[in-house]
BAMARVEX-61544 format. One record per residue (C-alpha): chain; x, y, z. Coordinates in nm, 3 decimals. Example, Ala and Ser with C-alpha at 12.3 -4.5 7.8 and 13.67 -1.06 7.14 Angstrom:
// residues 2
+--------+---------+---------+---------+
: chaine :      xx :      yy :      zz :
+--------+---------+---------+---------+
:      A :   1.230 :  -0.450 :   0.780 :
:      A :   1.367 :  -0.106 :   0.714 :
+--------+---------+---------+---------+
END
This chain:
// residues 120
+--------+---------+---------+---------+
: chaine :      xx :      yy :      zz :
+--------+---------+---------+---------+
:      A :  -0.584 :   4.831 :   1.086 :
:      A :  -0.701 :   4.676 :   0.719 :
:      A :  -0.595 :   4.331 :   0.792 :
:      A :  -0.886 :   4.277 :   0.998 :
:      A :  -1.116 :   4.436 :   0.707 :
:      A :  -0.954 :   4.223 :   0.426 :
:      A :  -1.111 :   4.146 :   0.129 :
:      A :  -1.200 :   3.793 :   0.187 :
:      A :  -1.461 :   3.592 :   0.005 :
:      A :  -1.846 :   3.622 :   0.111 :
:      A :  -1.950 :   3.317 :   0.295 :
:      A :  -2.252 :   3.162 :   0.155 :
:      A :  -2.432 :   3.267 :   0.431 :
:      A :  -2.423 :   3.634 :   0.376 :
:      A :  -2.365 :   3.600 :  -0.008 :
:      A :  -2.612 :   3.769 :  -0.187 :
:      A :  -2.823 :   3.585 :  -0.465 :
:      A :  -2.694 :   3.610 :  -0.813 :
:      A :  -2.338 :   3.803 :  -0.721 :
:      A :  -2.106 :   3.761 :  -0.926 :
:      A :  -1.820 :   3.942 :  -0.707 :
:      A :  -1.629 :   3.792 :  -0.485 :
:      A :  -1.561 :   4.076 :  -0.259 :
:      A :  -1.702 :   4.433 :  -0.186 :
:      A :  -1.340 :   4.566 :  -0.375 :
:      A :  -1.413 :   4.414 :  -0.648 :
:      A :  -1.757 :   4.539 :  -0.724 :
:      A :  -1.590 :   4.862 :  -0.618 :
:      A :  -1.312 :   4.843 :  -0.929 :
:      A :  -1.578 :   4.668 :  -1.187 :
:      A :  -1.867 :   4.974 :  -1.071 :
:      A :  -1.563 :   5.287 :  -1.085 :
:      A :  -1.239 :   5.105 :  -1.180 :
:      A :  -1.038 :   5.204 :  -1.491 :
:      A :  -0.866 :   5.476 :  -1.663 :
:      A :  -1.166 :   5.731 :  -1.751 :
:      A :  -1.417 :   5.661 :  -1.478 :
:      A :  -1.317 :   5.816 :  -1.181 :
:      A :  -1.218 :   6.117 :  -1.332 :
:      A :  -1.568 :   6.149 :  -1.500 :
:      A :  -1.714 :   6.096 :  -1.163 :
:      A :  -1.420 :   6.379 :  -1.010 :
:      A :  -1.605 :   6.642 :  -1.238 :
:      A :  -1.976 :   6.534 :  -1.201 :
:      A :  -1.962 :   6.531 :  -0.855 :
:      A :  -1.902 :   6.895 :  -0.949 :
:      A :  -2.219 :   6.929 :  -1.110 :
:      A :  -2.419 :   6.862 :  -1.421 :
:      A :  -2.242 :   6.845 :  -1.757 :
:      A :  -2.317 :   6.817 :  -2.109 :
:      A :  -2.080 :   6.519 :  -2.260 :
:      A :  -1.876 :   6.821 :  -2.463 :
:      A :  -1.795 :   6.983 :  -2.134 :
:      A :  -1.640 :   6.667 :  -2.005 :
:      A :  -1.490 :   6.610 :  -2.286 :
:      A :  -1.284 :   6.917 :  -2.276 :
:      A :  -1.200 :   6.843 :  -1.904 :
:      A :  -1.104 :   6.517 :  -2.011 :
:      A :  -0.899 :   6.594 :  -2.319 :
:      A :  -0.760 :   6.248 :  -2.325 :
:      A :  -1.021 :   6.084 :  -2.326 :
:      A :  -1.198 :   5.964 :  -2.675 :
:      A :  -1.548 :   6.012 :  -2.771 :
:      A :  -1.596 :   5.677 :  -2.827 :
:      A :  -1.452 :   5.615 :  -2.444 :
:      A :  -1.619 :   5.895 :  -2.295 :
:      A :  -1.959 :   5.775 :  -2.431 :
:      A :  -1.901 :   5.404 :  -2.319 :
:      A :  -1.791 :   5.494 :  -1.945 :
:      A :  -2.074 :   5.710 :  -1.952 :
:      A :  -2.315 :   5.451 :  -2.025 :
:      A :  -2.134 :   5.175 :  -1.811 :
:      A :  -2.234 :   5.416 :  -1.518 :
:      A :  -2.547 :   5.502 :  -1.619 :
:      A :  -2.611 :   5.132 :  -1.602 :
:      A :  -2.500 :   5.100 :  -1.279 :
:      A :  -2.708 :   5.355 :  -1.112 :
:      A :  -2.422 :   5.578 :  -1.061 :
:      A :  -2.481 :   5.847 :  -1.323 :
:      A :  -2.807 :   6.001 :  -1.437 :
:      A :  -2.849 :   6.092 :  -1.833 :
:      A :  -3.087 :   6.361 :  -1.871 :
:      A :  -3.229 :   6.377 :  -2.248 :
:      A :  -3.416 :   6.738 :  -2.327 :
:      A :  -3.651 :   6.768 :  -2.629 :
:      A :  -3.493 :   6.991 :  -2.791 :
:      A :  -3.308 :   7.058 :  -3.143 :
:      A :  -3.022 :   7.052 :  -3.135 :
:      A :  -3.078 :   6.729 :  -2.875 :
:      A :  -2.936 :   6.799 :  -2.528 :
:      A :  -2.792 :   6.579 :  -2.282 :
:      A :  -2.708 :   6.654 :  -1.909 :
:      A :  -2.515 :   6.425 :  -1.686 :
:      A :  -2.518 :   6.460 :  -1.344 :
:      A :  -2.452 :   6.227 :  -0.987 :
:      A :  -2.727 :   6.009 :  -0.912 :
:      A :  -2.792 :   6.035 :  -0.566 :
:      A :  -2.640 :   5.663 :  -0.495 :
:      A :  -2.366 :   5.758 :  -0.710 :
:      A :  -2.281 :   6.080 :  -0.449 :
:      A :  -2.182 :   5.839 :  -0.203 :
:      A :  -1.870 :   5.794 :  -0.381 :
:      A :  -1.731 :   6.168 :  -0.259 :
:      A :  -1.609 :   6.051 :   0.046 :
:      A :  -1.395 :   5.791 :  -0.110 :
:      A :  -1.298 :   6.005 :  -0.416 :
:      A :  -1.134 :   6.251 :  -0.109 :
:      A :  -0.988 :   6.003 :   0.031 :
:      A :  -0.809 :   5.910 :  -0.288 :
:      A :  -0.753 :   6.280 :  -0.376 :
:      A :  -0.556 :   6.318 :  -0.001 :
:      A :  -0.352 :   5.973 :  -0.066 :
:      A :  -0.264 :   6.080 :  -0.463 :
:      A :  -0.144 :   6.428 :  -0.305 :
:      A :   0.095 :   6.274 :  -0.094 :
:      A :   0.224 :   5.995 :  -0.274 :
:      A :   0.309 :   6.354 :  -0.533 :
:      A :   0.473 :   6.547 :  -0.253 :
:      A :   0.720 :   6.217 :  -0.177 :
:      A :   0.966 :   6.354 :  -0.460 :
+--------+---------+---------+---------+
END
């Protein structure tokens, strides 16, 4: 049952030096929260893609955004940007390998979204 797993905050004896988060949830939403980022991650975790490619998964989704998330996660470890040098210039984005330990969670979330669709 979650109410013994909680998010409660990190006693200073197991907090880690320099955290600014609270709670493991909360690193969770500030690492993949939002609008754009979990559906970037959805199609990575399909393989590599050049940003036009997601873009036209993500239709929605502005350059401007698309190149922001993209660089928030490359930041955080979670996404790899792969520069070729080449003209035109191409870029690859792919899953770092930290970042693939998001699938299990991301099917989790897929099973929960598919039933809380099915309700009616």
């Amino acid at each position: 049952m979650y109410t013994n797993r909680r998010c409660q905050v990190v006693t200073a004896k197991k907090k880690l030096a320099n955290c600014k988060y609270n709670c493991p949830v909360e690193a969770t939403m500030e690492a993949i929260g939002g609008k754009w980022k979990l559906l970037i991650i959805h199609h990575l975790l399909e393989g590599t893609k050049r940003f036009n490619e997601l873009q036209k998964l993500i239709p929605a989704v502005t350059q401007r955004m698309l190149t922001s998330k993209l660089r928030e996660l490359e930041r955080d470890g979670i996404v790899h940007r792969k520069v070729y040098a080449e003209v035109p210039p191409k870029v690859e984005y792919s899953m770092t390998e930290f970042g693939q330990t998001v699938e299990p969670m991301l099917w989790v979330m897929h099973d929960w979204g598919k039933a809380f669709m099915e309700r009616g």
